[in-house]
Each structure stands twice: as structure tokens, then as C-alpha cells.
C-alpha positions as CSV (number, residue, x, y, z in Angstrom):
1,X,63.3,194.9,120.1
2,X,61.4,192.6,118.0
3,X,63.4,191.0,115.1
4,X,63.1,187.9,113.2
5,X,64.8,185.4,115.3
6,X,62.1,186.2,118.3
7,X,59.3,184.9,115.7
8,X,58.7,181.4,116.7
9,X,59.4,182.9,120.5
10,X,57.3,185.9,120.3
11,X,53.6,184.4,117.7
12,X,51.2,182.1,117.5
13,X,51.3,179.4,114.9
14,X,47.9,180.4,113.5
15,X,48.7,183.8,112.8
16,X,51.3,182.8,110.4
17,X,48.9,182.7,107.7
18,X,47.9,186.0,108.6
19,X,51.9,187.1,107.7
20,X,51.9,185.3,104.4
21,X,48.8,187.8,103.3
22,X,50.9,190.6,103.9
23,X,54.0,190.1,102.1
24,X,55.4,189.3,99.0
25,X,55.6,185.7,98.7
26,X,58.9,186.1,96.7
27,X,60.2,188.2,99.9
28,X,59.2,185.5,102.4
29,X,60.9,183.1,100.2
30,X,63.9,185.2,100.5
31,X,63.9,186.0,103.8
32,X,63.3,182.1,104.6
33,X,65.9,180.9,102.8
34,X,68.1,183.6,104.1
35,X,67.4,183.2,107.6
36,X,67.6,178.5,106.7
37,X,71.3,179.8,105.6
38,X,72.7,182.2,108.1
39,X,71.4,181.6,111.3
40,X,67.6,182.0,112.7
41,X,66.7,178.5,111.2
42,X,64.4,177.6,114.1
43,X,61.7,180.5,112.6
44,X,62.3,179.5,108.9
45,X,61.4,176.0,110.2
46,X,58.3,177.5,112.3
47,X,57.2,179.5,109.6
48,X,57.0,176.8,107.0
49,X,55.3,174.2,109.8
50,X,52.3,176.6,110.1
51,X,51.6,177.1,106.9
52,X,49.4,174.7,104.7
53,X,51.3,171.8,103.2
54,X,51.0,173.2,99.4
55,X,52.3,176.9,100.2
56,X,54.7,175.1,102.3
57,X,55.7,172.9,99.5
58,X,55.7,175.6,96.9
59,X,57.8,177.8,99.1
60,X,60.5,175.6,99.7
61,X,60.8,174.8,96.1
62,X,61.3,178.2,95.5
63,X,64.1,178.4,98.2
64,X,65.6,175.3,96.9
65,X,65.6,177.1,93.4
66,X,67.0,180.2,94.5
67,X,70.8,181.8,93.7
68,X,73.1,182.3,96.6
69,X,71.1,185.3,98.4
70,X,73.2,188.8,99.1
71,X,73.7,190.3,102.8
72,X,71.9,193.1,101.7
73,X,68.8,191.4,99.8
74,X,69.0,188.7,102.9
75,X,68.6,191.3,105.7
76,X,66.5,193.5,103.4
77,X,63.7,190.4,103.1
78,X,64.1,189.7,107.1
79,X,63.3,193.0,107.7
80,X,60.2,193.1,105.6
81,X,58.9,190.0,107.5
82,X,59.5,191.9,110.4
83,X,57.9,195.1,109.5
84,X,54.7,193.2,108.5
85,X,54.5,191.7,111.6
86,X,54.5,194.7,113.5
87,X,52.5,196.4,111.3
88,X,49.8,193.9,111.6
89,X,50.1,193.6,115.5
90,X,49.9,197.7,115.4
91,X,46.5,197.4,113.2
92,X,45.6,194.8,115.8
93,X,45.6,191.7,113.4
94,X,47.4,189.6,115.4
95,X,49.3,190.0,119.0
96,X,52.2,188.8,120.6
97,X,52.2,185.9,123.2
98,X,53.4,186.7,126.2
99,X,57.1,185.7,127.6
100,X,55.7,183.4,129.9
101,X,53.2,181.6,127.4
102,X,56.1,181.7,124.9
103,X,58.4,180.0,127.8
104,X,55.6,177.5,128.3
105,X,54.9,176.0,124.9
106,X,59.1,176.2,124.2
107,X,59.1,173.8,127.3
108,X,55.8,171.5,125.8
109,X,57.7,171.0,122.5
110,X,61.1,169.7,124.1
């Protein structure tokens, strides 16, 4: 099962722009600042490295300005990233890597 952890495992850096099209940029903010919080900080960090500086930048302003984010609206926004990322590797958009190309560039950026 795919979930928002396994994104920095599971895509390729240049389809992150492809995400950011498909959701809300609120949401992503949510979800990012969520996930910098409670845990999968290693795909918050991916995400935001993929992007081009000024979203970057005006992204994590607005997860610097935001209010101490619920359980509920946390998971809620992680699971909309998720959903839009299987959605678009459903339409064909963008794919998966592979376990063992994921395996290989984990090992190239240690």
C-alpha cells in the first residue's frame, strides 16, 4: 500500500511538479507541515527540494505561518496528496520507480 511516507521512496523528483498541479496548494501546505511535524519529514523535505525555489519559498512560509494542525485535518491533507498521486499514476501522468531504482538512488544520495 502506497502512503505518504513511501513518496520520496516510491517518485521521481521531476514529477513533483506534476503533484503540485493537482492539488490544492493550501492542502499541500497542510499536509507538508503535518507530515515536517509528526513524522514522514524525509518526503516533506523531498517534496519541497523538487520544487522551484519561489513555490518552495512561498510554501514554507505558509507552513511557518500556519496554527498547530489537527490529527484529523493532518491525515486528511496526507491523504489528499496521496490520492492525487495515484490518481495521476492511474491517468498515466506519472509512474512509480521501481524498488530497485528506488534502492539505488537512496544508496547514491548517502
Amino acid at each position: 500500500m502506497f502512503a505518504f511516507k513511501d513518496i520520496h521512496k516510491r517518485l521521481h523528483p521531476s514529477d513533483i511538479s506534476q503533484i503540485t498541479r493537482s492539488i490544492n496548494t493550501i492542502e499541500l501546505a497542510t499536509a507538508l507541515a503535518y507530515a515536517q511535524k509528526t513524522g514522514p519529514n524525509a518526503t516533506a523535505t523531498f517534496i519541497l527540494e523538487n520544487l522551484p525555489r519561489r513555490m518552495a519559498e512561498n510554501l514554507s512560509d505558509d507552513i511557518a505561518h500556519m496554527k498547530a494542525i489537527q490529527y484529523e485535518q493532518g491525515e486528511a491533507a496526507l491523504n489528499a496528496v496521496v490520492q492525487a498521486i495515484q490518481d495521476l499514476v492511474t491517468s498515466g501522468v506519472i509512474a512509480f520507480r521501481r524498488e530497485e531504482e528506488a534502492a539505488m538512488s537512496s544508496a547514491q544520495t548517502r
